[in-house]
C-alpha positions in Angstrom: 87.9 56.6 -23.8 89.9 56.4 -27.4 93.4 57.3 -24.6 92.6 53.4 -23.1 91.7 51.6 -26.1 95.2 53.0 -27.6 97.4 52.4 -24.7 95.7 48.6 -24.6 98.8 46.2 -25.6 96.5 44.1 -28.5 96.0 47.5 -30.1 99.6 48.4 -29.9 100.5 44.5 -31.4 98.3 45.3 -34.4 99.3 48.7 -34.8 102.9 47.7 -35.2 102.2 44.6 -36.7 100.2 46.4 -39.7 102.6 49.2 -39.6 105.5 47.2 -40.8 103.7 45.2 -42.9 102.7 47.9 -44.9 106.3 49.2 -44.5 107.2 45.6 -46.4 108.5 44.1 -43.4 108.2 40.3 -44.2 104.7 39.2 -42.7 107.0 36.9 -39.7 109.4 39.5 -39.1 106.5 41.4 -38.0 104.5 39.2 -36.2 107.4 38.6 -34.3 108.2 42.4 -33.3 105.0 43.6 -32.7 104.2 40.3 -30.5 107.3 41.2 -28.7 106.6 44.6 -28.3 103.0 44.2 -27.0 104.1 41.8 -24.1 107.4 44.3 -22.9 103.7 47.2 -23.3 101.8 45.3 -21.0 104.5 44.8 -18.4 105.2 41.1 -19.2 109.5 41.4 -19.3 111.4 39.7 -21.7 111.2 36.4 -21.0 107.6 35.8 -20.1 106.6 37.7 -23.4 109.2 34.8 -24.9 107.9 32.1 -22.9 104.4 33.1 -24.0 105.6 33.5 -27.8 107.0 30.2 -27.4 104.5 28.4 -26.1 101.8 29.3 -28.8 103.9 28.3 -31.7 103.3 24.5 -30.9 99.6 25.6 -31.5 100.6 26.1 -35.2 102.7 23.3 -36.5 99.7 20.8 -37.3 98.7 23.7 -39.8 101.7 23.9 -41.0 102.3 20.6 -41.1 99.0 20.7 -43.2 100.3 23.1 -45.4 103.8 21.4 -46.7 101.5 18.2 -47.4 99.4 20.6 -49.5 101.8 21.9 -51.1 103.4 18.1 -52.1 99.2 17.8 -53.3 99.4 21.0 -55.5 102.9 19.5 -56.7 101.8 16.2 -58.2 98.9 17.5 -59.4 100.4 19.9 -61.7 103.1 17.2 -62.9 99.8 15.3 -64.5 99.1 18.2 -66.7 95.5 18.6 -65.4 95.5 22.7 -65.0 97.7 23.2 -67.5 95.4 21.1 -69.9 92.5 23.6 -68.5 94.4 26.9 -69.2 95.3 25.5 -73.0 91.8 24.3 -73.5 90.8 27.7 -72.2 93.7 29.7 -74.0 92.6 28.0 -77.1 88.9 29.0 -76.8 89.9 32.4 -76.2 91.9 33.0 -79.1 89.7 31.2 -81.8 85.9 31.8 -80.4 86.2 34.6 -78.0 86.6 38.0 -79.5 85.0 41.2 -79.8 81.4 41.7 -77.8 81.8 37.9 -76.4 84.7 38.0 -74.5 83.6 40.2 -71.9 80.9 38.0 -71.1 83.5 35.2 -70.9 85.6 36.9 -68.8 82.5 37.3 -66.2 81.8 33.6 -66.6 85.3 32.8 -66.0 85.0 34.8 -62.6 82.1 33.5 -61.8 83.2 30.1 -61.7 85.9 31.2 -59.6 84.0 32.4 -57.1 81.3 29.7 -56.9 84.7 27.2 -56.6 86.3 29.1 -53.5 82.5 29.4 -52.3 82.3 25.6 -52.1 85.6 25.2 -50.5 84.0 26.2 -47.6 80.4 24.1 -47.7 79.4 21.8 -50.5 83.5 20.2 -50.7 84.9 22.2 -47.2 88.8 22.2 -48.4 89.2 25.1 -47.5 92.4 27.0 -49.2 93.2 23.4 -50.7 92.3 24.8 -54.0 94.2 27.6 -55.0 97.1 26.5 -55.0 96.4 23.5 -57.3 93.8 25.5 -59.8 95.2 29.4 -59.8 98.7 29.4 -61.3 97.8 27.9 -64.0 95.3 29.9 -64.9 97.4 32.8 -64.5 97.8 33.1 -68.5 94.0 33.0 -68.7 94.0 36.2 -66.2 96.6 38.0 -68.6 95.3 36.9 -71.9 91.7 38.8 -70.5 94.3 41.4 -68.4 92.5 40.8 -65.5 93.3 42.9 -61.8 95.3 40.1 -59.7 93.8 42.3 -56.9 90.2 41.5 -58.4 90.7 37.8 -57.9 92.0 38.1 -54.5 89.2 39.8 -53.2 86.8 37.2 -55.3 88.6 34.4 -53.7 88.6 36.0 -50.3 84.8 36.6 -50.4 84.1 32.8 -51.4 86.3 32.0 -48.4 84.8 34.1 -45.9 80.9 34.3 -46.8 79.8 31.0 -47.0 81.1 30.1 -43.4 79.8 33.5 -41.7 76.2 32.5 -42.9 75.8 29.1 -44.4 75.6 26.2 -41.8 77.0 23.5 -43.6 81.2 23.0 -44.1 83.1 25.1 -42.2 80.1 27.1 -41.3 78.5 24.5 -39.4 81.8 24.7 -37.5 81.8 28.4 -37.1 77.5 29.0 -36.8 76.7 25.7 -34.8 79.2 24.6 -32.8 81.3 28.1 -32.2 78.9 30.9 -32.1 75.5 29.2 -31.1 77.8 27.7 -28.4 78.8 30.4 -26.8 75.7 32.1 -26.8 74.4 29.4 -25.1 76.8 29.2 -22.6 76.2 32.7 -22.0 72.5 32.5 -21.4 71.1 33.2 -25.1 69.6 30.2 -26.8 68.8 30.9 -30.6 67.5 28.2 -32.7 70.2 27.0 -35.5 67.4 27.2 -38.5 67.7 31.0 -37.7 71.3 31.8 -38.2 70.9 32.5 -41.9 68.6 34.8 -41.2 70.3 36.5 -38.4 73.7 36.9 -41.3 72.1 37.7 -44.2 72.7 41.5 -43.7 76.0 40.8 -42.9 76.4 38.6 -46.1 74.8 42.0 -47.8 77.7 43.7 -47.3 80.1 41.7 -48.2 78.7 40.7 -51.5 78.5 44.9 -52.1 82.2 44.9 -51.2 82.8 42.5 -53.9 80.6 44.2 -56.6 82.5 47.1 -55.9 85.8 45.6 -56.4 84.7 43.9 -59.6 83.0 46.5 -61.4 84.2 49.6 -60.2 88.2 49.5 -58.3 89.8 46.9 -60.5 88.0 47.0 -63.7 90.3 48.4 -65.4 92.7 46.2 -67.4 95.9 45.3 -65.5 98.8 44.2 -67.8 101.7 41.9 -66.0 105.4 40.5 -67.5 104.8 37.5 -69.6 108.5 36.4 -69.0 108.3 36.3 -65.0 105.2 33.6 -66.2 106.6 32.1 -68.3 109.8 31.6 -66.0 106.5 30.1 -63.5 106.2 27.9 -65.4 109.4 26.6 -66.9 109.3 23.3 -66.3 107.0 22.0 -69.5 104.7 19.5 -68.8 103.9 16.3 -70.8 100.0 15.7 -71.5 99.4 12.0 -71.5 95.9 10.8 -70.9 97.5 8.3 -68.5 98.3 11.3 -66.5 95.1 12.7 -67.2 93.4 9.6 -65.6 95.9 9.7 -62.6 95.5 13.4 -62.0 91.4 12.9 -62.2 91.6 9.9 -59.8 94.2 11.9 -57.1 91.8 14.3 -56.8 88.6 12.4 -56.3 90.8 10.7 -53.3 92.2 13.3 -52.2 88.5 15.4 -51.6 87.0 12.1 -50.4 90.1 11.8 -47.5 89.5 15.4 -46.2 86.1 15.0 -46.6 85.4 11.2 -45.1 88.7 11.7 -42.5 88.9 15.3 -41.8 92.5 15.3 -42.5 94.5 17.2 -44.8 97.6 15.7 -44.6 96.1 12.0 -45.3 94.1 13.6 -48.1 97.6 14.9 -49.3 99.2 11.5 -48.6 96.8 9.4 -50.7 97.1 11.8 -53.5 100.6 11.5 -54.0 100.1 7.7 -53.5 97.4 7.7 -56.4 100.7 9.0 -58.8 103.3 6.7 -57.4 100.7 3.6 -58.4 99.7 4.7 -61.8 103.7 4.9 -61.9 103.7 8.8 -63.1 106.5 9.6 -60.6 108.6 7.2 -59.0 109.2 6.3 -55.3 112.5 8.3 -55.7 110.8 11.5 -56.8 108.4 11.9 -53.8 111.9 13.6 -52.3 111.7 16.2 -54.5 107.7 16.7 -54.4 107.5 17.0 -51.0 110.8 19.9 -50.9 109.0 21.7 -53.6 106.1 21.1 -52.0 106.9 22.9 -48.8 108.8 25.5 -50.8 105.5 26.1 -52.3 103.2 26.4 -49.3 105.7 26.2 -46.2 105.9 30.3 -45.8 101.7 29.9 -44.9 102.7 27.5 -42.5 105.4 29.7 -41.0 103.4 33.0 -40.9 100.4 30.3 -39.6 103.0 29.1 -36.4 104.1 32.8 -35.6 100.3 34.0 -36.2 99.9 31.6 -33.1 102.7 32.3 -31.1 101.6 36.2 -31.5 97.7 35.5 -30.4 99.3 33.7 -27.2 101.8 36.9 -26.2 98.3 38.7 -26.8 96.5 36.6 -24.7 99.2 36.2 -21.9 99.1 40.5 -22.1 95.1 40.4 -20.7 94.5 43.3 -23.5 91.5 41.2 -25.1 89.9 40.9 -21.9 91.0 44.3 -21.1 89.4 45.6 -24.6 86.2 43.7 -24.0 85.5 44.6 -20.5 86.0 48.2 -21.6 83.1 48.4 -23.5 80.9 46.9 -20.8 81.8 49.9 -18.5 82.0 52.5 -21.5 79.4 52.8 -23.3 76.1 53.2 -21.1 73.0 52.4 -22.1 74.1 53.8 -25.7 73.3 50.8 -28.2 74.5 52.1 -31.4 78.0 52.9 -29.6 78.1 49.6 -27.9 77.6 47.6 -31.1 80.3 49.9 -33.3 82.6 49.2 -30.4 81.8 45.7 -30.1 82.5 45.2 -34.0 85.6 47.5 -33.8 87.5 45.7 -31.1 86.5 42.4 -32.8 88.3 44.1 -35.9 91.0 44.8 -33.8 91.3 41.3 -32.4 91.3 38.8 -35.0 93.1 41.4 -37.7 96.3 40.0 -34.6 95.3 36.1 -34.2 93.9 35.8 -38.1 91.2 34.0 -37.2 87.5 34.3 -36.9 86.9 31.3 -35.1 89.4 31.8 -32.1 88.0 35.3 -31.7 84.3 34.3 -31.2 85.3 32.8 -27.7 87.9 35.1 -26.6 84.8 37.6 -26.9 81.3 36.2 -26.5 81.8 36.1 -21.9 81.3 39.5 -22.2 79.6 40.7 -25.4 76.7 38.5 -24.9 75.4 39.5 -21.7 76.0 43.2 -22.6 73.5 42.6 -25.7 71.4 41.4 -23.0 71.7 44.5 -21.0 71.0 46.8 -24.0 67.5 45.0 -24.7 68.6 43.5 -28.0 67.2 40.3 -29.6 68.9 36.9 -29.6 69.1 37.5 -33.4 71.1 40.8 -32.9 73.3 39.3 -30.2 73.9 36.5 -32.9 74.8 39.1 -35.4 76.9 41.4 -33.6 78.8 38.5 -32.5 79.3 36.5 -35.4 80.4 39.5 -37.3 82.6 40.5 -34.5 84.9 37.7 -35.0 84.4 37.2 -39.2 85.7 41.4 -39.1 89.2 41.0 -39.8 89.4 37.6 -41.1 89.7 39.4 -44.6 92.3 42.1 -44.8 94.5 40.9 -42.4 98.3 39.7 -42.9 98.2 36.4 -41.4 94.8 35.1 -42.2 94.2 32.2 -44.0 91.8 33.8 -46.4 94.4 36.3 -47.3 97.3 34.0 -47.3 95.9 31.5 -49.7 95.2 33.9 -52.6 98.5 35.0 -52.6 99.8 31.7 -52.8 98.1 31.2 -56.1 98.2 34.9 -57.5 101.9 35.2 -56.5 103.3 32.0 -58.2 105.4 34.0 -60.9 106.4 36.6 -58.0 104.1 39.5 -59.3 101.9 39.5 -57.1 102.3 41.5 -53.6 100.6 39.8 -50.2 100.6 43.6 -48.4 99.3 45.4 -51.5 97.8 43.3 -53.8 95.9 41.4 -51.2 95.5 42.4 -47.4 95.0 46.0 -48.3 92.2 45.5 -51.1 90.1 42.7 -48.9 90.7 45.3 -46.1 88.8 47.5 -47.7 86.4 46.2 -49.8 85.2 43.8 -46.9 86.0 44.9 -43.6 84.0 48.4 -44.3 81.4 47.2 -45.9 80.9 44.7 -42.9 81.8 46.9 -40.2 78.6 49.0 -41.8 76.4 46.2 -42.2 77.1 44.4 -38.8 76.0 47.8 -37.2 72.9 47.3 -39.0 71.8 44.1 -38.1 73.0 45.0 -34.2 70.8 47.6 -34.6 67.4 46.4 -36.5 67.6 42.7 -36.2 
């Protein structure tokens, strides 16, 4: 059994692919060789595995596309002085009111608020990542000044990305709940009503609040100091608070949410933005050249890792290991429930730790997971757990997720902070365990 899950070409993918990430490997680099490598595996040749790498990339450029306008967002945004007005105004209270007993209750506050924003990205304003890399680096001060773990925040801001959508249907998780997971249930044979979903994720949404408390108060409590120059380098380019600006900055963003919101497109969102500053005449027509270059300097190597992340889940998909995997388990496990739901999870850990994402696992795996929670007796709640959880294992902790991605983005702005080690490893682990454990449960008492 564990000889044919190891020889299956999506396992050897995201063997290698987390092998030399961990090695250092740059994040593409690998996605390339390990895509490569699991299509020659599975018997493919060279130039199907190619063709099939080829063809997926196309899949990834209106992310990326996405992402460079983000980044010309983030861009103009900062050039208004906004953050940088926040950190000061927060710098300031922390030096003159915050001392002694009170500033470890401001501390929590200030990570509160953090998560409760990246929480909201998802549901009450569903921007997604959109946020971090306007409102993080400049706060990166605020972090040192309390000598906070960068690897803390990651794993806060990857629990607000992940949670809300896995068990809130509203945002992206009406997306992911309604219209993905209920979906194909029901076009698998298994009709559960949508007022029950939170319900059916709450266990789920146990365990990955535990792996955050855990993170917080116990792995990266301790105070984490970080070089002062390589910020203040960050952030070299001083930036002129005018309340002109102020207005602008205040106005750019209100549009900006409202277009991603009202049109469901980034990219416009970004666009009007940017417009909102050429207007008020805080940059000129001739400057949007250089917004838009450091723009894409600032969030193009998402959109890259985003493009290859898609070209990778299409050699993996071309390869027949998912099917392969899933089918496996079907024939595997008997009759045995608590197997067939820790196998069920762990292949969906497996699978989207390769494509990064939770919602193009979901139907990849439901054809066959559904009607083998059928077969094993279980409830439509537990078939709507084990599946759901399925494809949310993996979204945290692996290298080319979204959720992972964007926190470095922010955390990383003054180049101290690592995506491999400071990021994918401690969501890995504080997450995907936790859920791995608390998936079983539901699958098992739901």
């Amino acid at each position: 059994m564990a000889w044919e899950i190891l020889l299956n070409p999506v396992v050897f993918s995201v063997a290698i692919l987390l092998l030399l990430s961990l090695l250092r490997l740059n994040v593409v680099f690998a996605i390339i060789i390990a895509a490569l490598a699991g299509g020659l595996w599975a018997g493919l040749g060279e130039s199907e595995t190619l063709e099939a790498f080829s063809s997926g990339l196309g899949d990834g450029a209106r992310i990326a596309f996405n992402y460079a306008m983000l980044g010309a967002f983030s861009i103009v945004i900062s050039r208004s002085g906004l953050t940088e007005l926040l950190a000061r105004t927060l710098l300031k209270k922390i030096n003159r009111e915050i001392t002694g007993q009170r500033i470890a209750g401001f501390k929590y506050i200030l990570l509160l608020l953090l998560m409760l924003i990246s929480m909201s990205s998802q549901n009450l304003i569903p921007i997604h990542i959109a946020f971090i890399p306007i409102l993080i680096p400049s706060l990166l001060p605020v972090f040192a000044k309390f000598r906070l773990d960068r690897r803390m925040i990651a794993c806060i801001l990857t629990f607000g990305l992940i949670t809300p959508y896995m068990c809130f249907p509203f945002g992206f998780g009406r997306i992911y709940l309604n219209d993905i997971l209920l979906g194909n249930l029901k076009s698998n044979g298994v009709v559960v009503d949508p007022s029950q979903t939170v319900r059916a994720m709450a266990i789920p949404a146990l365990g990955m609040l535990i792996g955050l408390l855990i993170a917080v108060f116990i792995s990266y409590r301790k105070p984490r100091d970080y070089d002062p120059a390589k910020m203040a380098t960050a952030a070299s380019v001083e930036v002129e608070i005018r309340p002109i600006k102020i207005i602008a900055g205040v106005v750019a963003v209100v549009v900006g949410f409202a277009a991603q919101i009202w049109l469901d497109s980034l990219f416009i969102a970004a666009l009007a933005a940017v417009l909102v500053f050429v207007i008020a005449r805080v940059i000129h027509l001739r400057d949007t050249q250089d917004v838009f270059v450091q723009g894409v300097y600032l969030m193009g190597a998402i959109g890259i890792v985003m493009i290859a992340a898609n070209g990778f889940a299409s050699v993996m998909k071309a390869t027949g290991g998912v099917e392969t995997l899933v089918e496996f388990i079907s024939r595997g496990v008997g009759e045995y429930r608590g197997l067939a739901v820790f196998m069920m999870l762990f292949i969906g850990l497996l699978v989207t730790m390769g494509i990064g994402s939770s919602f193009s696992t979901v139907p990849l795996i439901a054809a066959i997971y559904v009607p083998l929670c059928v077969s094993l007796g279980m409830s439509p709640l537990a078939t709507l757990a084990v599946v759901g959880v399925a494809g949310a294992l993996g979204d945290a902790g692996s290298p080319v997720s979204e959720s992972v991605l964007g926190p470095t983005a922010g955390l990383n702005a003054d180049g101290q902070h690592d995506h491999i080690y400071d990021s994918t490893v401690p969501t890995f682990l504080h997450y995907n365990i936790p859920l791995l454990i608390a998936g079983w449960i539901a699958g098992m008492v739901l």
